[in-house]
PDBQT receptor file of N, H, CA, C and O in Angstrom, charges set to zero:
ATOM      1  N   UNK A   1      72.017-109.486  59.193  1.00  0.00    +0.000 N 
ATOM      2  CA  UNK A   1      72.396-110.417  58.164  1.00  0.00    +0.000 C 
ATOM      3  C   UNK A   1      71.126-111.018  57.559  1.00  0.00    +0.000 C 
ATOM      4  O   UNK A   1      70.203-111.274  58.332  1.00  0.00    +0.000 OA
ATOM      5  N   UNK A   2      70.949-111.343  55.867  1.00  0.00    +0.000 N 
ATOM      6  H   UNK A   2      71.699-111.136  55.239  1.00  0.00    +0.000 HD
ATOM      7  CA  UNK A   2      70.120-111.428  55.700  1.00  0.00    +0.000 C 
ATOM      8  C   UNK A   2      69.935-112.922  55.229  1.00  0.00    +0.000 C 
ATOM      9  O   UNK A   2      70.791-113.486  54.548  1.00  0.00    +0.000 OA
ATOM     10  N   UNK A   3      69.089-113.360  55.520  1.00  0.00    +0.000 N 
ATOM     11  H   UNK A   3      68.394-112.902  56.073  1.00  0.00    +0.000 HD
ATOM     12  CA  UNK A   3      69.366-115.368  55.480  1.00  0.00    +0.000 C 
ATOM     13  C   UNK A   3      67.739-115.928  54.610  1.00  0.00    +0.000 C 
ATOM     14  O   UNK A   3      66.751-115.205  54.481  1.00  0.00    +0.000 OA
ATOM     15  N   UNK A   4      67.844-117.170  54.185  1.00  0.00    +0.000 N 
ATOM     16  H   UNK A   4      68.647-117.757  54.290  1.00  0.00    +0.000 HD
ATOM     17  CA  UNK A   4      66.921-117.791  53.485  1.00  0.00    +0.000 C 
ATOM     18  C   UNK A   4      66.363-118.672  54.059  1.00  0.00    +0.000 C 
ATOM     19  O   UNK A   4      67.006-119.722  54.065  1.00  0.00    +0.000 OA
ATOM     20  N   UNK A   5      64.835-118.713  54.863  1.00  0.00    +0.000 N 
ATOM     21  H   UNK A   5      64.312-117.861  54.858  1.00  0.00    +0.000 HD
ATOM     22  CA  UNK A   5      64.343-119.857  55.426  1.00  0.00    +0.000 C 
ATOM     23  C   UNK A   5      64.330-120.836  54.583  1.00  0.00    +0.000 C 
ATOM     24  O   UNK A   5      63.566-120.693  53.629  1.00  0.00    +0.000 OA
ATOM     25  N   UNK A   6      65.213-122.215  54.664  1.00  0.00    +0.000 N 
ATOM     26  H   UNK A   6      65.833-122.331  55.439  1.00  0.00    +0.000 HD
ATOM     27  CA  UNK A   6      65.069-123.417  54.063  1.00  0.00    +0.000 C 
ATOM     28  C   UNK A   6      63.941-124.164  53.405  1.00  0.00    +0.000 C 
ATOM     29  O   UNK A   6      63.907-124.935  52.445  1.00  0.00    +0.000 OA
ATOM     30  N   UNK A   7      62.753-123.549  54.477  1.00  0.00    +0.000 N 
ATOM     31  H   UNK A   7      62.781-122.923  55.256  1.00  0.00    +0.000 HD
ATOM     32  CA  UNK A   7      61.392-124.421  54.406  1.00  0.00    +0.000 C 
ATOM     33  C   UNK A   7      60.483-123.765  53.539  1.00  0.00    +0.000 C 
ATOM     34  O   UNK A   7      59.817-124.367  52.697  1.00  0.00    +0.000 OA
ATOM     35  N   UNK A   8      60.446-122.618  53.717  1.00  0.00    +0.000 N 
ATOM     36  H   UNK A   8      60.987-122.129  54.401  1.00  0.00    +0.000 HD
ATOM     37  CA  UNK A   8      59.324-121.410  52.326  1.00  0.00    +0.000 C 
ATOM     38  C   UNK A   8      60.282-120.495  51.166  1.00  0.00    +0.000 C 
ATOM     39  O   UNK A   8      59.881-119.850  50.197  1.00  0.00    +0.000 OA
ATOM     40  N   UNK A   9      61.758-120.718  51.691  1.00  0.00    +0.000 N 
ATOM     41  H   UNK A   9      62.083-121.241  52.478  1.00  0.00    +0.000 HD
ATOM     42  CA  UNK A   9      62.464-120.157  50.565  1.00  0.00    +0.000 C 
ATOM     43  C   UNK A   9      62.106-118.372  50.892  1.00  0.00    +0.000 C 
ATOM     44  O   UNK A   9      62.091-117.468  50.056  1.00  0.00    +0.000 OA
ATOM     45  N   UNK A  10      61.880-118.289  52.171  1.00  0.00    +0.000 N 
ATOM     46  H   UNK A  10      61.892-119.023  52.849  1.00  0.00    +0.000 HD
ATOM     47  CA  UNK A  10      61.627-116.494  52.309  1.00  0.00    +0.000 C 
ATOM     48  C   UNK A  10      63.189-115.797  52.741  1.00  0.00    +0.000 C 
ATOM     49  O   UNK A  10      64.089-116.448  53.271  1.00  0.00    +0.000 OA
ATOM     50  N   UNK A  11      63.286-114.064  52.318  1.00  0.00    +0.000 N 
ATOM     51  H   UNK A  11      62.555-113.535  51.888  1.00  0.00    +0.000 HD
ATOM     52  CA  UNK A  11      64.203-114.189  52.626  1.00  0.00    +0.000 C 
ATOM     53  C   UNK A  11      63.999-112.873  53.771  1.00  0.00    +0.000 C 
ATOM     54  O   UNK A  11      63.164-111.989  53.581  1.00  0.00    +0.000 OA
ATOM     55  N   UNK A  12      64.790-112.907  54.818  1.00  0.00    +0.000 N 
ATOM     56  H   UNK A  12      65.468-113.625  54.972  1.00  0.00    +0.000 HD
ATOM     57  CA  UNK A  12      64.092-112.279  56.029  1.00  0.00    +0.000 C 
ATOM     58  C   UNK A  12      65.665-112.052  56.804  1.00  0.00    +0.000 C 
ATOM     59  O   UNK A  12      66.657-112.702  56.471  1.00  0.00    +0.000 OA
ATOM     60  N   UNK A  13      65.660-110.861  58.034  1.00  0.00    +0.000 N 
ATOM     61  H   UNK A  13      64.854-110.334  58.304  1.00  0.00    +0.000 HD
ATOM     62  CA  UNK A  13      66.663-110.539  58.745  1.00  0.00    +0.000 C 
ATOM     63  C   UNK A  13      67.167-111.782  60.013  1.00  0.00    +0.000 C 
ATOM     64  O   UNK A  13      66.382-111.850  60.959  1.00  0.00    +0.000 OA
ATOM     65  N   UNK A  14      68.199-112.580  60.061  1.00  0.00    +0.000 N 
ATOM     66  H   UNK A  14      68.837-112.524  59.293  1.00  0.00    +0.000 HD
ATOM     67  CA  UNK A  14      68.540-113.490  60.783  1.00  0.00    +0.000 C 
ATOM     68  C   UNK A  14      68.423-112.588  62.422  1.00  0.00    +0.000 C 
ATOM     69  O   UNK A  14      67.901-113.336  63.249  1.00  0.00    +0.000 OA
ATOM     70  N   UNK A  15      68.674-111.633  62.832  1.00  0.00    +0.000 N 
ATOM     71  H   UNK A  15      69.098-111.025  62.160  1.00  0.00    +0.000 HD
ATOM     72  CA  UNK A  15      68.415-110.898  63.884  1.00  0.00    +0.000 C 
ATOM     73  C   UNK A  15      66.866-111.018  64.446  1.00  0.00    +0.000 C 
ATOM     74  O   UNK A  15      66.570-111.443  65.563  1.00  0.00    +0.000 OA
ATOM     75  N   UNK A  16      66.250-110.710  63.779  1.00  0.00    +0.000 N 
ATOM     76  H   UNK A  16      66.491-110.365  62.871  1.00  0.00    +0.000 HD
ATOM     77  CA  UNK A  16      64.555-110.629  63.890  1.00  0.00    +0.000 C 
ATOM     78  C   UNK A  16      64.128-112.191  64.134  1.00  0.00    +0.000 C 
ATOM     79  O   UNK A  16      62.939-112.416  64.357  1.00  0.00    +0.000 OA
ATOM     80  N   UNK A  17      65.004-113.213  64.102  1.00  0.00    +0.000 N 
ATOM     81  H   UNK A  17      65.970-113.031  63.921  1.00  0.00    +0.000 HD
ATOM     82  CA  UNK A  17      64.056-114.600  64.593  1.00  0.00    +0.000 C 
ATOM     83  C   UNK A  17      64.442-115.333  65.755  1.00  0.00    +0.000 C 
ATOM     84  O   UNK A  17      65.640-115.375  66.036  1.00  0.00    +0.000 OA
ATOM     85  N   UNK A  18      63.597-115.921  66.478  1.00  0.00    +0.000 N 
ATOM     86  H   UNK A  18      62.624-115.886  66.249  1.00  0.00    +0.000 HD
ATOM     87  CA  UNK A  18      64.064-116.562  67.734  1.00  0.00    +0.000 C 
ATOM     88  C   UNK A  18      64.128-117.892  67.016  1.00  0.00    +0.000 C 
ATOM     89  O   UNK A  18      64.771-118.757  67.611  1.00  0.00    +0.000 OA
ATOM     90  N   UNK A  19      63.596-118.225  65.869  1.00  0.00    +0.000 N 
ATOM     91  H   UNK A  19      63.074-117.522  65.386  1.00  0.00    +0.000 HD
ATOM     92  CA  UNK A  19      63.951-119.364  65.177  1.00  0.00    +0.000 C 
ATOM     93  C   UNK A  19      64.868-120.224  64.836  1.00  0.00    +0.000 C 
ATOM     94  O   UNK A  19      64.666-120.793  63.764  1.00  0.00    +0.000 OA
ATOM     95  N   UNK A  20      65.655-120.452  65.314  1.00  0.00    +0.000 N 
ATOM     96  H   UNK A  20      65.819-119.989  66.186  1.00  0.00    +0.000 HD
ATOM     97  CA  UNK A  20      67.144-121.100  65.310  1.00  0.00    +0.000 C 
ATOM     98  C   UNK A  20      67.341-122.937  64.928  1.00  0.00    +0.000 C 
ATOM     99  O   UNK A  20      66.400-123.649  65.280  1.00  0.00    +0.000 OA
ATOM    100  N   UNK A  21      68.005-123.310  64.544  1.00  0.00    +0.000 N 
ATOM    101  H   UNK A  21      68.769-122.732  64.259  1.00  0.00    +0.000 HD
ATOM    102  CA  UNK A  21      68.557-125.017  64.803  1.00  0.00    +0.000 C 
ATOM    103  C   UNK A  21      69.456-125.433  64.009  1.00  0.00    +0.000 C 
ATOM    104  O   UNK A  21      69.712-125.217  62.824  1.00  0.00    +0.000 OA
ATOM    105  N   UNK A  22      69.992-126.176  64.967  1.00  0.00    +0.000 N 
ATOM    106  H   UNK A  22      69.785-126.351  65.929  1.00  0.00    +0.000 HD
ATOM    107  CA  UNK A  22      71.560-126.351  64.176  1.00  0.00    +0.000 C 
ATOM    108  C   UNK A  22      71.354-128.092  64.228  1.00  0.00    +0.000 C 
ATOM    109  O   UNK A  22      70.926-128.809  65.131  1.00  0.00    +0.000 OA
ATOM    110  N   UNK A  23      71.883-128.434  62.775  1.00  0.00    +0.000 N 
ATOM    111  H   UNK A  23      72.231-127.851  62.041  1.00  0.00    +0.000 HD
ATOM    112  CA  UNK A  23      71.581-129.659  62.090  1.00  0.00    +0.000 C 
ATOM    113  C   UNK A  23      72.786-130.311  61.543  1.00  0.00    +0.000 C 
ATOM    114  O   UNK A  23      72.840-130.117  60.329  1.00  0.00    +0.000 OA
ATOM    115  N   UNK A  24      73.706-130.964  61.959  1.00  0.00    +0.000 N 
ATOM    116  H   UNK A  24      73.662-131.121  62.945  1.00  0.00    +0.000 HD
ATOM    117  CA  UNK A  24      74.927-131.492  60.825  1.00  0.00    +0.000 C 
ATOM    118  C   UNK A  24      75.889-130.207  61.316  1.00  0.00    +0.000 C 
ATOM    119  O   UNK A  24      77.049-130.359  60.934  1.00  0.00    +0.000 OA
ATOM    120  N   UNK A  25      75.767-129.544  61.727  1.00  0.00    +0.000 N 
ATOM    121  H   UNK A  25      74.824-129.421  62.038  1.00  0.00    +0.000 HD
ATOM    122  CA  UNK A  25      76.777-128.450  62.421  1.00  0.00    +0.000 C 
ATOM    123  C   UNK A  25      76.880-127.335  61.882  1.00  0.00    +0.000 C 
ATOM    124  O   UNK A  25      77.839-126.568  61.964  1.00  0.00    +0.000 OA
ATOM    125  N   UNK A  26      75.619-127.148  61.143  1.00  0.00    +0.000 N 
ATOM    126  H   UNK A  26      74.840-127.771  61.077  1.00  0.00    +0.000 HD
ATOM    127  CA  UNK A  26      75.335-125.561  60.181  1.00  0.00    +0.000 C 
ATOM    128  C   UNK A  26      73.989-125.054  60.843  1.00  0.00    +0.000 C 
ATOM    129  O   UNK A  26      72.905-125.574  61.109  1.00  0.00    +0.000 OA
ATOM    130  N   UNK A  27      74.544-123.828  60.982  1.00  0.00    +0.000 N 
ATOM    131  H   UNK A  27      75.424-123.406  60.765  1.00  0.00    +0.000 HD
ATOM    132  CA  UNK A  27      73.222-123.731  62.097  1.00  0.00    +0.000 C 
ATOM    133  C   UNK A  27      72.283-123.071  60.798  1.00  0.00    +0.000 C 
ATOM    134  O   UNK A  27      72.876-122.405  59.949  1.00  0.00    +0.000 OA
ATOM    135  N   UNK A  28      70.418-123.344  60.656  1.00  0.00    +0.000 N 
ATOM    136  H   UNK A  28      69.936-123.885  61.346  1.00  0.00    +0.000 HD
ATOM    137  CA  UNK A  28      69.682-122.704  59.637  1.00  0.00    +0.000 C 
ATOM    138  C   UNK A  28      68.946-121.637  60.871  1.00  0.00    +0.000 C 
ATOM    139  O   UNK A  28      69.088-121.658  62.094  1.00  0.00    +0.000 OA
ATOM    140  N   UNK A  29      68.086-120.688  59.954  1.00  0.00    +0.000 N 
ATOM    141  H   UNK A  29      67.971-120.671  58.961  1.00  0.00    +0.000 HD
ATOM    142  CA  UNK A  29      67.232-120.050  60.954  1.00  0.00    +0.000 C 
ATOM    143  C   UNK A  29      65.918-120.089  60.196  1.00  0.00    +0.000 C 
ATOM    144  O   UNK A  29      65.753-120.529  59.058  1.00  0.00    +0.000 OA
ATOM    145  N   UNK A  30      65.019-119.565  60.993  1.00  0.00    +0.000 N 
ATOM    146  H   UNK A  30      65.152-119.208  61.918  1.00  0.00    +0.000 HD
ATOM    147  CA  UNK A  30      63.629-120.142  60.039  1.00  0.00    +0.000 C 
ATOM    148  C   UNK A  30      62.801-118.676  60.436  1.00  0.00    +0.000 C 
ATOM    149  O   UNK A  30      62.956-118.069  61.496  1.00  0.00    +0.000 OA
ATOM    150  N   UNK A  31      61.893-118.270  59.322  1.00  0.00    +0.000 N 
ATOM    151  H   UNK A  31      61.767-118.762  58.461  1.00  0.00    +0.000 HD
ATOM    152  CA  UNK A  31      61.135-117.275  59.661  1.00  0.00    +0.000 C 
ATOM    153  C   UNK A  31      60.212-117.279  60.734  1.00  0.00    +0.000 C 
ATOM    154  O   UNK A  31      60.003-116.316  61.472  1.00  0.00    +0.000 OA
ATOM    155  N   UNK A  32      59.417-118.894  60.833  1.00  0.00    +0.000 N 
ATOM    156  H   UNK A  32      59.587-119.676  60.233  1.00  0.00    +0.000 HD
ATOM    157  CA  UNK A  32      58.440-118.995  61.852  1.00  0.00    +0.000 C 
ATOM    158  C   UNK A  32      58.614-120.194  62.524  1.00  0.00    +0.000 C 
ATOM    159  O   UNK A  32      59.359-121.159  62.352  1.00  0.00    +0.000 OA
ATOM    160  N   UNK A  33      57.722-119.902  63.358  1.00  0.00    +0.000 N 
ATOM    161  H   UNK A  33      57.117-119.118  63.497  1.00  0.00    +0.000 HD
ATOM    162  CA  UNK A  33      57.696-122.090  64.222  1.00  0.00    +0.000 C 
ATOM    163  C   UNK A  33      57.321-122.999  63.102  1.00  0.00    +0.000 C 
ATOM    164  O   UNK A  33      57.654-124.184  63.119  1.00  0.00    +0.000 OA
ATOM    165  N   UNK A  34      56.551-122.403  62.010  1.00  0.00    +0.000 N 
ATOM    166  H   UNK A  34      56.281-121.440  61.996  1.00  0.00    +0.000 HD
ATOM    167  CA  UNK A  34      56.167-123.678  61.295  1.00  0.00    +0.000 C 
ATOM    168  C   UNK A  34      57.108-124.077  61.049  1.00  0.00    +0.000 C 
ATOM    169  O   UNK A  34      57.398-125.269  61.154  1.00  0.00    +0.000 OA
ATOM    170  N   UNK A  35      57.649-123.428  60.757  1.00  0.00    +0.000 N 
ATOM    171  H   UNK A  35      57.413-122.460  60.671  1.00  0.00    +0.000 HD
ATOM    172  CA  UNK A  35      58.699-123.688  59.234  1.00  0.00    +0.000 C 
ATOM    173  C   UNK A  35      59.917-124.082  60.286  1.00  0.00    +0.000 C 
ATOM    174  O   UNK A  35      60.905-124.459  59.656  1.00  0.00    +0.000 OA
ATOM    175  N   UNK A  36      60.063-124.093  61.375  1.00  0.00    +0.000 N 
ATOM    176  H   UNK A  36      59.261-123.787  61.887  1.00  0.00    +0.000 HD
ATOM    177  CA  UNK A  36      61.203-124.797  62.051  1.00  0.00    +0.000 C 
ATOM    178  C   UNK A  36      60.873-126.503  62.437  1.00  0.00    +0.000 C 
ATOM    179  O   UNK A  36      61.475-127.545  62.178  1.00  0.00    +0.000 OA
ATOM    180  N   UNK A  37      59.297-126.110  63.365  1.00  0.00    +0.000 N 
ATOM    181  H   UNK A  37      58.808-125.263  63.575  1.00  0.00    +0.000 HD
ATOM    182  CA  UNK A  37      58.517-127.847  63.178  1.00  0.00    +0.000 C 
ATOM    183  C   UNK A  37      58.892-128.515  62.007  1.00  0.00    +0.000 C 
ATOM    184  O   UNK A  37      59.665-129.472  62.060  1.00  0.00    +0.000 OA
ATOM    185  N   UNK A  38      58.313-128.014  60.715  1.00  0.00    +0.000 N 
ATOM    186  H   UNK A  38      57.685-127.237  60.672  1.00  0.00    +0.000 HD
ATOM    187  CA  UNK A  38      58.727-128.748  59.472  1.00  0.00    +0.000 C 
ATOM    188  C   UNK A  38      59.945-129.361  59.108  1.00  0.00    +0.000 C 
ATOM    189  O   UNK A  38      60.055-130.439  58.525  1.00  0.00    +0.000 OA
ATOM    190  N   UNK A  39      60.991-128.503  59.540  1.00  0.00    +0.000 N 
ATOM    191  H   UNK A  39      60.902-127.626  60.014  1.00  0.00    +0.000 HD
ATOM    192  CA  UNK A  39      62.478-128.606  59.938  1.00  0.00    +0.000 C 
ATOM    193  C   UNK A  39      62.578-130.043  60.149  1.00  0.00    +0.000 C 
ATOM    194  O   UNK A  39      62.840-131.003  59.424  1.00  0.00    +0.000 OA
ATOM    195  N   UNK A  40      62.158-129.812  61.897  1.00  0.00    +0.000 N 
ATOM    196  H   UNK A  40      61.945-129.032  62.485  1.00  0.00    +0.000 HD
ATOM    197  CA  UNK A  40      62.718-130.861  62.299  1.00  0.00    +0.000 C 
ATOM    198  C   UNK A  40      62.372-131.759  62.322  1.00  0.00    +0.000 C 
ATOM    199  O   UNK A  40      63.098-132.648  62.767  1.00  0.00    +0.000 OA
ATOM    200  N   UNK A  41      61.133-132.041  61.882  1.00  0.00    +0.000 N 
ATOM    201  H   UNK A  41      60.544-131.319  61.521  1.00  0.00    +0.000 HD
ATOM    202  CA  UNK A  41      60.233-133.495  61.483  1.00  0.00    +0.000 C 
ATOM    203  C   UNK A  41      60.818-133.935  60.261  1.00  0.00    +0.000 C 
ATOM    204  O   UNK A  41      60.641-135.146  60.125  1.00  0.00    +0.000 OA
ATOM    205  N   UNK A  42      61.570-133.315  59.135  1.00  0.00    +0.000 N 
ATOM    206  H   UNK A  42      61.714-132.332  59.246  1.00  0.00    +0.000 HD
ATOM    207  CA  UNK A  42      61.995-134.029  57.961  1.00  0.00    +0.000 C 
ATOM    208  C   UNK A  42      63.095-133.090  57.549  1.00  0.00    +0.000 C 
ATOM    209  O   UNK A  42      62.979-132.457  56.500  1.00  0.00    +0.000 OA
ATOM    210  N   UNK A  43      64.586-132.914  58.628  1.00  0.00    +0.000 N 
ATOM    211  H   UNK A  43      64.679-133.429  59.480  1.00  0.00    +0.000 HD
ATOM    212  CA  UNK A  43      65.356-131.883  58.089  1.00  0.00    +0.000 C 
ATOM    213  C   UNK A  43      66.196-132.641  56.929  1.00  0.00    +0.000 C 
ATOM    214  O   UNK A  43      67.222-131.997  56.711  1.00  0.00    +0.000 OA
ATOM    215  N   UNK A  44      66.110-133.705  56.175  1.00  0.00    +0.000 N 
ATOM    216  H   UNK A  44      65.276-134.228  56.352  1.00  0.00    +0.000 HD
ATOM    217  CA  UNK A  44      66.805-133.795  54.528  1.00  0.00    +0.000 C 
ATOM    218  C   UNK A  44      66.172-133.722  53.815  1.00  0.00    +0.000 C 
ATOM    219  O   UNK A  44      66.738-133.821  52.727  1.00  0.00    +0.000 OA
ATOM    220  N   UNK A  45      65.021-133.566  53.737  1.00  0.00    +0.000 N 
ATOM    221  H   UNK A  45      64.561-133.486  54.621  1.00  0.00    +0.000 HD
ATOM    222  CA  UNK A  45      63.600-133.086  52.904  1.00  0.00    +0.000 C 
ATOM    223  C   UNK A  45      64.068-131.255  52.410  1.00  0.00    +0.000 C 
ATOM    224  O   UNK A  45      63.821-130.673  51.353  1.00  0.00    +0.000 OA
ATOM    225  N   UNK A  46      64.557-130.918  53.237  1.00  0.00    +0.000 N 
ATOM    226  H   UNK A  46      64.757-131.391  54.096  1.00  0.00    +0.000 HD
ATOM    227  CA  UNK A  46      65.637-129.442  53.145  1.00  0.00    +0.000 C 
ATOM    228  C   UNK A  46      66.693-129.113  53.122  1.00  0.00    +0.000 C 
ATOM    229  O   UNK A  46      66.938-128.086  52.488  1.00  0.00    +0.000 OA
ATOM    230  N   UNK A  47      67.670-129.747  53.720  1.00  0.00    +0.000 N 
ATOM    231  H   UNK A  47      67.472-130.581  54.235  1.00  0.00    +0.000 HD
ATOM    232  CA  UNK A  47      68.801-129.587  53.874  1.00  0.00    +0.000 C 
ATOM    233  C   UNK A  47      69.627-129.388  52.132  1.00  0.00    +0.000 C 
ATOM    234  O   UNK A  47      70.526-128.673  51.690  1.00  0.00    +0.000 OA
ATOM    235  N   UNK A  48      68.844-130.311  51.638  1.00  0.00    +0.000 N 
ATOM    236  H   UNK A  48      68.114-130.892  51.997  1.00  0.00    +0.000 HD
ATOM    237  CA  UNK A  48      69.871-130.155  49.977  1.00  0.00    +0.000 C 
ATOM    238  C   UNK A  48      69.438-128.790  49.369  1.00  0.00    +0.000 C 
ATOM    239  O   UNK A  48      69.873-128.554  48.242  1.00  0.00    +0.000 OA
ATOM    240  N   UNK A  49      68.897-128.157  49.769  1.00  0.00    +0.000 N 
ATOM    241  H   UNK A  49      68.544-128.349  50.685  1.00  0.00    +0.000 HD
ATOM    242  CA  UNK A  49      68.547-126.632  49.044  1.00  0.00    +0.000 C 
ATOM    243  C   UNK A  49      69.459-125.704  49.446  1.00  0.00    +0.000 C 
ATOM    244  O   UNK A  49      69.573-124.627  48.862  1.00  0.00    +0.000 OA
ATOM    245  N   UNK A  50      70.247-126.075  50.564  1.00  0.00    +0.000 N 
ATOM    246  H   UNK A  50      70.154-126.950  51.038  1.00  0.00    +0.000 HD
ATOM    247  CA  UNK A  50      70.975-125.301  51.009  1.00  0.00    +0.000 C 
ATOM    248  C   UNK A  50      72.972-125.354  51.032  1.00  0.00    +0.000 C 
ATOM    249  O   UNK A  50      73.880-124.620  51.421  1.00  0.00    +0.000 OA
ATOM    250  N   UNK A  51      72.815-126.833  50.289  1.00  0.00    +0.000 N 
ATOM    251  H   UNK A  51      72.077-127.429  49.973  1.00  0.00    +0.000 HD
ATOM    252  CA  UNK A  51      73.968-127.304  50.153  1.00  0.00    +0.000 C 
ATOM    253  C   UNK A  51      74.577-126.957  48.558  1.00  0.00    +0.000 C 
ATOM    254  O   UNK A  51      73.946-127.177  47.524  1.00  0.00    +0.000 OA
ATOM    255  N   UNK A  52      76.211-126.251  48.651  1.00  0.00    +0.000 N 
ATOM    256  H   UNK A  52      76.723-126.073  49.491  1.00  0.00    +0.000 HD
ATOM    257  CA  UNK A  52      76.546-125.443  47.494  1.00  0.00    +0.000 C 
ATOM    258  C   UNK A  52      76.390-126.731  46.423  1.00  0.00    +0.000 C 
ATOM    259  O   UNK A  52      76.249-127.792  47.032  1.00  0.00    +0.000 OA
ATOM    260  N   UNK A  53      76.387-126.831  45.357  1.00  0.00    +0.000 N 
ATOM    261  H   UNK A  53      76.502-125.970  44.862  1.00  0.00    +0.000 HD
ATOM    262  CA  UNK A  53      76.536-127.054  44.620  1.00  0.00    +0.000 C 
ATOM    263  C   UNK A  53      78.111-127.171  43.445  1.00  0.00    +0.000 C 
ATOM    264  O   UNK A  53      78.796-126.263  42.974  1.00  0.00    +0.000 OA
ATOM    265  N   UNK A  54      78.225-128.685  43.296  1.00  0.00    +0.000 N 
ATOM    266  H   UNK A  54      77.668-129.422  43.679  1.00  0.00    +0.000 HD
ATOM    267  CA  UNK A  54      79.663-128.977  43.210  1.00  0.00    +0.000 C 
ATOM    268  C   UNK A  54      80.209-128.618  41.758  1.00  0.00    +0.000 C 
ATOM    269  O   UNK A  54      80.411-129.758  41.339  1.00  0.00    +0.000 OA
ATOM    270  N   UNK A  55      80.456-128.049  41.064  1.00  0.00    +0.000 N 
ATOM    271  H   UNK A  55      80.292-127.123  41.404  1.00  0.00    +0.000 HD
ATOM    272  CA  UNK A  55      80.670-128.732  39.649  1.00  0.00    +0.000 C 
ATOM    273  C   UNK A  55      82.215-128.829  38.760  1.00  0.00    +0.000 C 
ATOM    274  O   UNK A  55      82.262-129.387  37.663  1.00  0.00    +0.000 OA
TER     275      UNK A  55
């Protein structure tokens, strides 16, 4: 499955990462440790990139 790291906007195989965290009860996955650290030091700094859009 192919998924969008939140934090660099890369888009990469969800299988291939040990990167995992589940936030608000949606789990994200992240390409690297940075980009999961980054996560979790400021996860609403990201979280709205990933939230659908209402209109």
């Amino acid at each position: 499955m192919k998924v969008v790291c939140p934090v660099c906007n890369r888009l990469f195989e969800a299988e291939c990462t040990p990167y995992r965290q589940s936030h608000q009860e949606i789990l994200y996955y992240f390409d690297t440790e940075i980009c999961m650290l980054a996560f979790l030091k400021e996860p609403e700094r990201f979280v709205y990139k990933c939230r659908k859009e209402e209109t």
